[in-house]
C-alpha beads as a LAMMPS data file, in Angstrom:
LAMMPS data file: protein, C-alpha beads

111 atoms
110 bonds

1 atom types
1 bond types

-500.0 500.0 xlo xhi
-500.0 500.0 ylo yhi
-500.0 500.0 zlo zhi

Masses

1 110.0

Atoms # bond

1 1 1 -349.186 -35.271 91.076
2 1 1 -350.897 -37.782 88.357
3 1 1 -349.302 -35.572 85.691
4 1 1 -346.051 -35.598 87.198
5 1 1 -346.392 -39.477 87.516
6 1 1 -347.140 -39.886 83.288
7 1 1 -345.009 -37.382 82.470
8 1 1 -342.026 -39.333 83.871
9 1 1 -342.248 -43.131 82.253
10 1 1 -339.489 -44.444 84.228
11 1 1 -341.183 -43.756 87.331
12 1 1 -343.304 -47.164 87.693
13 1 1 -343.261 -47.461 91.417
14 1 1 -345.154 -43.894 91.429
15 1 1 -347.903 -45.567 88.803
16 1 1 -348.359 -48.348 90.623
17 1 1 -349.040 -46.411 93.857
18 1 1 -351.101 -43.840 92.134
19 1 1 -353.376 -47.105 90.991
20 1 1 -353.381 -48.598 94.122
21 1 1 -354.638 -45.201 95.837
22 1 1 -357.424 -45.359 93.054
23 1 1 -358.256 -48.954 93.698
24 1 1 -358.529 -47.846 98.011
25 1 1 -360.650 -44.999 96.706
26 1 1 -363.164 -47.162 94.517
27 1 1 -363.129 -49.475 97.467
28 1 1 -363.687 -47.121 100.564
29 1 1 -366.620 -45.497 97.962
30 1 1 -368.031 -48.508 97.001
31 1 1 -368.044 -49.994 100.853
32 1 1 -369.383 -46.290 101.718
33 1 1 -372.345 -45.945 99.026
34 1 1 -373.449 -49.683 99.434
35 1 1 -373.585 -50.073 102.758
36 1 1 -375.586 -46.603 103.004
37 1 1 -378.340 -47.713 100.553
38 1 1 -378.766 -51.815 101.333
39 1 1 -377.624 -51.621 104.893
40 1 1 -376.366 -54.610 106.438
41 1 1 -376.328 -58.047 104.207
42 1 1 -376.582 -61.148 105.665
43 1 1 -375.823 -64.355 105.159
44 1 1 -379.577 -65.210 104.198
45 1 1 -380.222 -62.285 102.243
46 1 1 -377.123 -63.650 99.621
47 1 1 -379.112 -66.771 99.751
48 1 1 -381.874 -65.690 99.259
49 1 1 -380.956 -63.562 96.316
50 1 1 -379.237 -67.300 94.725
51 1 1 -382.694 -68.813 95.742
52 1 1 -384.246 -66.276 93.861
53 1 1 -382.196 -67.116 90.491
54 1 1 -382.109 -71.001 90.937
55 1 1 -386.198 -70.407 91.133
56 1 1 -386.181 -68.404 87.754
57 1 1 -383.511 -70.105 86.034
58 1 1 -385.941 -73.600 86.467
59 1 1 -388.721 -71.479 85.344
60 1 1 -387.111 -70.324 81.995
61 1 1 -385.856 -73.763 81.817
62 1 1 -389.385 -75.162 81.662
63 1 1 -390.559 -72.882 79.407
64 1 1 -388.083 -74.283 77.120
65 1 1 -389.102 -77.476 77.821
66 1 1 -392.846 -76.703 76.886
67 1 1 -392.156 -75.805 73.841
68 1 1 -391.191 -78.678 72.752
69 1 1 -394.505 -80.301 73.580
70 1 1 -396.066 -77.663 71.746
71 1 1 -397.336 -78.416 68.130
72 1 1 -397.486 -74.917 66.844
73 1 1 -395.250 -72.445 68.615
74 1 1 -397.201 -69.202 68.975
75 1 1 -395.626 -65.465 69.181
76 1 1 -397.302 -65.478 72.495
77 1 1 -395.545 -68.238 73.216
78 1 1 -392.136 -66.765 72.311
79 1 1 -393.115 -63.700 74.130
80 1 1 -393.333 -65.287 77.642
81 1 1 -390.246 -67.626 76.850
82 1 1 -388.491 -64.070 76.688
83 1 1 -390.359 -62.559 79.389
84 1 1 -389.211 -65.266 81.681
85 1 1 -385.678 -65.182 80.128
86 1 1 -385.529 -61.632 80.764
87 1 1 -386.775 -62.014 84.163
88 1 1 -383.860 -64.800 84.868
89 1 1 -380.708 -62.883 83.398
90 1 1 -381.533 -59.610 85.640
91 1 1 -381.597 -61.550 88.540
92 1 1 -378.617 -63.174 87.338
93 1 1 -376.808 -60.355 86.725
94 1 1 -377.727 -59.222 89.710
95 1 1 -376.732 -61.835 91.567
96 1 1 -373.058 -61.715 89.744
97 1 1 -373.089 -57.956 91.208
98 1 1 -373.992 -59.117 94.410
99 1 1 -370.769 -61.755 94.585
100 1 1 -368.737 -59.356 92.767
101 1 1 -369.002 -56.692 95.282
102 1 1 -368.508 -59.104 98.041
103 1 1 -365.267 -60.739 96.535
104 1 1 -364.094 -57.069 96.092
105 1 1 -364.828 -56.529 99.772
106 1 1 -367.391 -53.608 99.107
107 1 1 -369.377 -54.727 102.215
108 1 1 -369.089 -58.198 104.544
109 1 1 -371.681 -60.750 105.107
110 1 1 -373.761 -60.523 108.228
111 1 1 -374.764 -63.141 110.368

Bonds

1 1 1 2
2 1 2 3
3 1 3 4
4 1 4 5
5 1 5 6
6 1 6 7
7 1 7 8
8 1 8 9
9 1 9 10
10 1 10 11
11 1 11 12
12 1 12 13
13 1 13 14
14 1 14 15
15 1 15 16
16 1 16 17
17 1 17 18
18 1 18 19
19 1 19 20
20 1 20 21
21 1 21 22
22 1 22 23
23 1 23 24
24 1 24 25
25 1 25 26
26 1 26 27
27 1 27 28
28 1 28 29
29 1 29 30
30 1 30 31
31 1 31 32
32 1 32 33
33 1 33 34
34 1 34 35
35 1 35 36
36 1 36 37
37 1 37 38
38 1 38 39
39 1 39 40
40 1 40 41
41 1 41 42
42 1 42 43
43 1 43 44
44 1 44 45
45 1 45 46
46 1 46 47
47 1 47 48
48 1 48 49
49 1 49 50
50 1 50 51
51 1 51 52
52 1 52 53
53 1 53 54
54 1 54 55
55 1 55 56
56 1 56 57
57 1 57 58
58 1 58 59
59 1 59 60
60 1 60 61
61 1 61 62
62 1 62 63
63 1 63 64
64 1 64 65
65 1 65 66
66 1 66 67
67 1 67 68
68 1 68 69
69 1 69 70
70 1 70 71
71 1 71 72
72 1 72 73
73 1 73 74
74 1 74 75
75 1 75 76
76 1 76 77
77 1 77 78
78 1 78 79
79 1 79 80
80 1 80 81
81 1 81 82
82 1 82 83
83 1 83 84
84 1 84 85
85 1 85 86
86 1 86 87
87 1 87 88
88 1 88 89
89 1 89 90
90 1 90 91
91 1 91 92
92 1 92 93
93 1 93 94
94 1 94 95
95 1 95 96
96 1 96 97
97 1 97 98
98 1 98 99
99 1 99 100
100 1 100 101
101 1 101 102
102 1 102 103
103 1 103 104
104 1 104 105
105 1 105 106
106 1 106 107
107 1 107 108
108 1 108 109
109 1 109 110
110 1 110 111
């Protein structure tokens, strides 16, 4: 079927269905996988997760903020200031995968 759709480039309403079977597919999958390895997410968990960031977002931001105070910056101190920086963009990006998949209605909130 998919090459019969490409082969044919006048055929646009076939294309469009074929992507919006793909797009059901991803989503069924998605809903499917996810909710088979986190189980149920709730309202706090999401929270908690934001919580979580907020928390090491201030942290990193107070590292930067030391530094300043600090006559002579130190590799060590560099090292932690990434450390901590690391430590906030996972959970970041984590976070933005977390509200992603929700948006794209991979799995509902809880109560």
């Amino acid at each position: 079927m998919a090459s019969e759709v490409f082969d044919e480039p006048h055929n646009d309403l076939d294309i469009r269905r074929l992507f919006q079977e793909i797009e059901h597919n991803i989503k069924v999958l998605n809903r499917e996988k996810i909710s088979e390895i986190t189980g149920n997410v709730s309202k706090e968990d999401f929270n908690d997760v934001a919580r979580t960031a907020a928390r090491l977002r201030a942290r990193y931001l107070e590292k930067v903020i030391q530094l300043e105070s600090t006559e002579d910056i130190s590799s060590s101190d560099i090292s932690t200031l990434r450390e901590t920086r690391l430590m906030y963009e996972e959970v970041h990006k984590g976070f933005a995968a977390l509200q992603h998949a929700l948006h794209r209605g991979y799995f509902s909130l809880a109560e």
